[in-house]
Structure formats: structure tokens, C-alpha cells
C-alpha positions, 0 to 999 in steps of 0.5 A: 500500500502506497501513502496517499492512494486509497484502494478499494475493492467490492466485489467486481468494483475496484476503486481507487482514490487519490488522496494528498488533497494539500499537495493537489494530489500530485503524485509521487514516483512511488504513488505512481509505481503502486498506481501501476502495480495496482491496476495490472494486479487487479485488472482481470479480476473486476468489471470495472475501475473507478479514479477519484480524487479527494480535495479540490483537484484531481491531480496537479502532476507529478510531484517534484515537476519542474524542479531540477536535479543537482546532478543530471542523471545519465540516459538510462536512469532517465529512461527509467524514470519516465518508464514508471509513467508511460507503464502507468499509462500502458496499464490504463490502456491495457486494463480489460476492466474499463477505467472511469476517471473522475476530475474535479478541479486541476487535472494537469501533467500527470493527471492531465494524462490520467484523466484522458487516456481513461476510457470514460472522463467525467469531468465537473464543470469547474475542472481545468486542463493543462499540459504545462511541461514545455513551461518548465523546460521539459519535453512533454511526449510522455503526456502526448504519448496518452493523448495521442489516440485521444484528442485531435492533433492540432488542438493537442501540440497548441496544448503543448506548445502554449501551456494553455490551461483550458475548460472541461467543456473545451476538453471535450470539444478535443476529445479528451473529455467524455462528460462534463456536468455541474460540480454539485452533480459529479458524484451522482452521474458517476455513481449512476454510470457505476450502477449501469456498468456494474448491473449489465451483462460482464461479457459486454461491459468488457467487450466494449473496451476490447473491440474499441481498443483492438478496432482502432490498430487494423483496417476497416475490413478487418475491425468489421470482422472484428466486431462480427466475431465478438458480436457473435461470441459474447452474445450466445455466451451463456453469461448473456443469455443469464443476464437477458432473463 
């Protein structure tokens, strides 16, 4: 268990709440590496994965960005470092459970990131994103590598380039956003797309996320046999057939 993440688990529902709400819940290298580590851990075992945050923001970056080392660390260590985010991201991707995020607040750097390469972005309409990396010197593909399937690719390099800190409504005008809805109503759409996910049929809750994910890498005559052949599947599986009654 990491400091400042909490983790829970109920059932097919794994949750998984950010919780340094006085630091903005920037994470650590550590937190990071335990947000990873839970995720693959968990991923084939539960229908769905929920983040929140505690506090006013859902997560300021990672924390410790923007300050420079007394000494430069050589190629590989550097490699090593940015290796713990992009296989956050990776297992964020790879999850056969769904992943909803939940934003209020800042969501940026990392938690810009976070919050985009989810599959379903809830976001209050208070909420604010930025990717603030090329302010501070550094070069920011470890966050575009999260985006780039995400989100349009001019508005994405003019988030880049300028640093812009940007509404939840233009975040999902770009792609990068699912929902955007009052802050008083966060938790109760939430809450209501949990109990819809959670109470349908598991085969298709998880297939959803397999077809979207696999269609997007092959052609369009190959993802049409993709989706032939998982319609096919999941839906004479008996699981279905239960879920039906």
C-alpha cells in the first residue's frame, strides 16, 4: 500500500482514490509505481475501475515537476524514470476492466494524462486542463504519448506548445473529455454510470473496451470482422443469455 492512494475493492468494483488533497494530489514516483502495480494486479479480476480524487483537484502532476536535479542523471536512469509513467499509462490502456476517471478541479501533467487516456472522463464543470511541461523546460511526449489516440492533433501540440490551461467543456470539444456536468452533480452521474456498468451483462461491459481498443490498430475490413466475431461470441455466451432473463 502506497501513502496517499486509497484502494478499494467490492466485489467486481475496484476503486481507487487519490488522496494528498494539500499537495493537489500530485503524485509521487512511488504513488505512481503502486498506481501501476495496482491496476495490472487487479485488472482481470473486476468489471470495472473507478479514479477519484479527494480535495479540490484531481491531480496537479507529478510531484517534484519542474524542479531540477543537482546532478543530471545519465540516459538510462532517465529512461527509467519516465518508464514508471508511460507503464502507468500502458496499464490504463491495457486494463480489460474499463477505467472511469473522475476530475474535479486541476487535472494537469500527470493527471492531465490520467484523466484522458481513461476510457470514460467525467469531468465537473469547474475542472481545468493543462499540459504545462514545455513551461518548465521539459519535453512533454510522455503526456502526448496518452493523448495521442485521444484528442485531435492540432488542438493537442497548441496544448503543448502554449501551456494553455483550458475548460472541461473545451476538453471535450478535443476529445479528451467524455462528460462534463455541474460540480454539485459529479458524484451522482458517476455513481449512476457505476450502477449501469456494474448491473449489465460482464461479457459486454468488457467487450466494449476490447473491440474499441483492438478496432482502432487494423483496417476497416478487418475491425468489421472484428466486431462480427465478438458480436457473435459474447452474445450466445451463456453469461448473456443469464443476464437477458
Amino acid at each position: 500500500m502506497a501513502e496517499g492512494i486509497i484502494v478499494k475493492k467490492s466485489d467486481d468494483l475496484l476503486e481507487i482514490t487519490l488522496n494528498n488533497p494539500e499537495r493537489g494530489n500530485g503524485l509521487s514516483d512511488e504513488q505512481i509505481v503502486f498506481l501501476g502495480d495496482t491496476i495490472e494486479k487487479e485488472h482481470e479480476q473486476v468489471r470495472l475501475i473507478v479514479l477519484r480524487a479527494n480535495g479540490e483537484d484531481f491531480c496537479t502532476g507529478r510531484a517534484g515537476m519542474g524542479t531540477r536535479p543537482a546532478t543530471r542523471p545519465e540516459a538510462l536512469a532517465l529512461r527509467r524514470m519516465s518508464d514508471i509513467v508511460f507503464r502507468c499509462y500502458g496499464m490504463v490502456r491495457k486494463s480489460k476492466a474499463p477505467v472511469l476517471t473522475v476530475v474535479q478541479g486541476k487535472a494537469f501533467g500527470f493527471g492531465c494524462a490520467l484523466a484522458c487516456v481513461s476510457d470514460i472522463t467525467i469531468a465537473a464543470e469547474e475542472a481545468s486542463f493543462a499540459i504545462p511541461e514545455f513551461s518548465h523546460n521539459i519535453m512533454p511526449t510522455m503526456v502526448m504519448s496518452s493523448l495521442v489516440d485521444r484528442v485531435m492533433l492540432k488542438p493537442l501540440m497548441y496544448l503543448v506548445w502554449t501551456s494553455k490551461v483550458i475548460s472541461a467543456h473545451e476538453a471535450q470539444r478535443i476529445g479528451a473529455v467524455s462528460d462534463v456536468v455541474p460540480k454539485a452533480d459529479l458524484e451522482k452521474t458517476a455513481n449512476a454510470l457505476i450502477s449501469r456498468l456494474m448491473n449489465g451483462p460482464r461479457p459486454a461491459v468488457l467487450a466494449v473496451k476490447e473491440y474499441a481498443h483492438g478496432a482502432m490498430t487494423i483496417d476497416t475490413a478487418k475491425a468489421v470482422d472484428f466486431a462480427r466475431n465478438i458480436h457473435s461470441l459474447v452474445n450466445s455466451s451463456s453469461e448473456m443469455q443469464v443476464a437477458k432473463k
